[in-house]
N, C-alpha and C positions, 0 to 999 in steps of 0.2 A: 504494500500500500504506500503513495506517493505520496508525501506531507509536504506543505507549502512553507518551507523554513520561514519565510520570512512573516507570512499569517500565522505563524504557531510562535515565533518569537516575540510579537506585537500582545498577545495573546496571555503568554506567561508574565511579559511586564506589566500588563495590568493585573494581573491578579497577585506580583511579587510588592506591587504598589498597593492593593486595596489590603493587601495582607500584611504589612510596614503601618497600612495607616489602625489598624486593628490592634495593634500589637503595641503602638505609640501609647496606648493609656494603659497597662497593662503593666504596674511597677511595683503592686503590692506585692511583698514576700510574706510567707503565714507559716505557723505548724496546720498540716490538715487533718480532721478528723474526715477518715475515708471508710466507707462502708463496702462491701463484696458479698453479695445477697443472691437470691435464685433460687429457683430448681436447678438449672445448669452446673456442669461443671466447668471450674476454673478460677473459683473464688481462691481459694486456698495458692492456688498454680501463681494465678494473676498477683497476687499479695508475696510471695514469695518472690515476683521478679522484680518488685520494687525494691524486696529489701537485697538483692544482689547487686541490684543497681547504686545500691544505699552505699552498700559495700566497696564497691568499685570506685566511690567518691572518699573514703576512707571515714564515713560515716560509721557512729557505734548502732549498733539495732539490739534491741531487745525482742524474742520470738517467744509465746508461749501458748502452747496447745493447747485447749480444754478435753478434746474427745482424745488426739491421736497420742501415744504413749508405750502404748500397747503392743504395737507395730514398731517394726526398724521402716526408715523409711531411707529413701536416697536423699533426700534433702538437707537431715541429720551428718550424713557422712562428707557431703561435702562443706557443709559450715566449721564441721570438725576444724576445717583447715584454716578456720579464720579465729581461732579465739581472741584476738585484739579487738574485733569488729562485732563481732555478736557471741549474744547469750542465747541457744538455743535451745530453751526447756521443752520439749514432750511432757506434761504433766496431767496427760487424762489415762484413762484403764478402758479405751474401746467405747464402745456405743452405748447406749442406757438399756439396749434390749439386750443387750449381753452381757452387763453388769447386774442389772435386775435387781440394784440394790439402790433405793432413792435414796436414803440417808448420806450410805457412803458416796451416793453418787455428787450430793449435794457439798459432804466435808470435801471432797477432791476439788469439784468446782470453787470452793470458798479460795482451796490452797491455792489455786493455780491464779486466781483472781488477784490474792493479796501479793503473788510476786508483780503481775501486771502493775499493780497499783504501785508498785515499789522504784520498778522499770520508772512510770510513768512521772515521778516526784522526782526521780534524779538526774541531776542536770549532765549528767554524763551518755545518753541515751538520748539519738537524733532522732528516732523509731521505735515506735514499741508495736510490734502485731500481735493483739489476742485471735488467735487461730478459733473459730467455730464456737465461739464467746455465745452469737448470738442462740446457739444450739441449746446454752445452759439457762441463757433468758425466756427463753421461748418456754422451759420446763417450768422455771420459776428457781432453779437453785441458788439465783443471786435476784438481790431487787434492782431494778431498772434504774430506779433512781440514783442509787449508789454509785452505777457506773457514768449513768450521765452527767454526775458531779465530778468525778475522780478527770472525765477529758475536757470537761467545760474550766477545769481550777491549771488544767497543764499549763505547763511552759509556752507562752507564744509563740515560741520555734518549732517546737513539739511534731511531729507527725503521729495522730497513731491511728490503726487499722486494722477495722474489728468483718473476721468474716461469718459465713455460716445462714443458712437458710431462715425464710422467715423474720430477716430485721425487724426490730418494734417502731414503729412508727414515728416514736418520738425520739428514736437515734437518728431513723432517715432524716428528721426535721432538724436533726442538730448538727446532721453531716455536713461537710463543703464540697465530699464528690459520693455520689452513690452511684457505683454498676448494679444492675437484675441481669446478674446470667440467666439466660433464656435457654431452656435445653429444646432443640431442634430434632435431633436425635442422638442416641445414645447408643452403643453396644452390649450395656449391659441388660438390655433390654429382646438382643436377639439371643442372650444366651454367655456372651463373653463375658469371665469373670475379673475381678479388678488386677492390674497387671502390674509389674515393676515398673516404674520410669514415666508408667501414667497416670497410674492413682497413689503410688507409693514409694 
């Protein structure tokens, strides 16, 4: 196909102009509270590439899992290799249908909560991700409020980024970026079960 260089060059300059003039008010720097919500997968995945990203800036990240623990995962082993750069706690025992024990379920969730919160106070910590947070809100094993206070008191530098099905409404409303993964299709659906390097 024959492209008109010089109508495709006219073409990128305006839009490298309307995109310059877009970009011209655009100076505020913030910590974000970011949300990764859905049926979809890639909450978990997506939040993960920011904090590598994090990483790659020489940023500190603080990681902490509510559900996953249980499991070795690939994610773990390559943070291994960063201990200046992140703290990467695994602090849940699997899924609540497999634990089948709410109490404990709830003391795990408490624990895992109060290092987040800890993460979150210390000024040493660019990023903090609570992994599948909103999984333990959704049960009720922490109150909503309590966490909404603990990101709304952070550091204005702060990032932090909470994922997991089912967000509460009033975190979406406190967020500054919310994704809904949207599951389109899925594999585990015709029968593939979850695999290394894609769920784990």
């Amino acid at each position: 196909m024959q492209v008109d260089q010089a109508r495709h060059s006219e073409k990128m300059r305006k839009k490298q102009a309307a995109q310059a003039k877009i970009m011209a008010n655009k100076t505020q720097e913030k910590g974000l509270l970011i949300v990764h919500t859905g049926k979809g997968k890639g909450k978990t995945s997506a939040a993960l590439g920011m904090v590598v990203r994090s990483i790659g800036h020489g940023m500190k990240v603080g990681v902490v899992q509510f559900v996953k623990g249980a499991m070795a995962t690939g994610e773990k082993a390559v943070f291994d290799a960063f201990p200046d750069n992140i703290d990467f706690k695994p602090m849940g025992e699997g899924f609540t249908w497999n634990t089948q024990d709410r109490s404990r379920d709830i003391a795990v969730a408490r624990k895992a909560w109060e290092e987040v919160k800890r993460m979150i106070t210390d000024p040493a910590y660019d990023m903090v991700l609570a992994d599948e947070l909103n999984i333990v809100l959704r049960y009720d094993y922490l109150p909503l409020d309590e966490v909404l206070a603990a990101v709304a008191e952070r550091d204005a530098m702060k990032h932090v980024i909470i994922t997991g099905r089912n967000a509460p409404d009033a975190l979406i409303e406190a967020a500054d970026l919310v994704t809904d993964m949207v599951m389109v299709k899925h594999p585990f659906r015709s029968g593939v079960k979850a695999q290394k390097g894609i769920e784990f």
